[in-house]
Residue, then its C-alpha position, 0 to 999 in steps of 0.5 A: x364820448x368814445x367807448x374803448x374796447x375792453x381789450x385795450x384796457x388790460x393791463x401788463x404785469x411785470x416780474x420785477x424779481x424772481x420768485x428765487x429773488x423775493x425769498x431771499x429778500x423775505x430771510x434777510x428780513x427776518x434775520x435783521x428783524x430777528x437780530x434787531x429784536x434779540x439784540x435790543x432786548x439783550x442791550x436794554x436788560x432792565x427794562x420791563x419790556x425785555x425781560x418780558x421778551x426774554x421769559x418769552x423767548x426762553x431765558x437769555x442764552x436761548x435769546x442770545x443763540x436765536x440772535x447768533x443764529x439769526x447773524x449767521x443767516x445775514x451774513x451767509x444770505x449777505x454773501x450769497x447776495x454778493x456772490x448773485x450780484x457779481x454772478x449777474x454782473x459779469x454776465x451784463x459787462x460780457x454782452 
């Protein structure tokens, strides 16, 4: 048996995103958790466990303006994504 050098054993890491890439990655995660969460809890009313999230949340027009908040953040995170990827694309199609 052959014995490899420690040297040759390291292993390379790759930056697949940017840091700038991966938070706003994390905001549209939460801003269509958060919405899916108001939203299910405002559509589904009379049952037990939305009644609960809402007492928790602070009523229904607290949880309805968490969940236009959290609209308003997709989509501005939503078109500055658009805007990133067009910004990067026109750059690719010049080289």
């Amino acid at each position: 048996m052959a014995k490899t050098s420690a040297s040759s054993e390291t292993e390379r890491s790759y930056e697949r995103f940017p840091l700038a890439r991966r938070i706003e990655h994390l905001i549209m995660l939460t801003s269509f958790t958060t919405l899916g969460l108001t939203g299910l809890v405002q559509k589904f009313a009379t049952s037990p466990t939305s009644q609960f999230l809402v007492g928790i949340m602070g009523g229904v027009e607290n949880t309805r303006s968490i969940h236009h908040f959290a609209a308003i953040v997709l989509m501005l995170g939503t078109m500055w994504h658009i805007v990133v990827f067009g910004y990067n694309f026109s750059f690719c199609v010049q080289a």
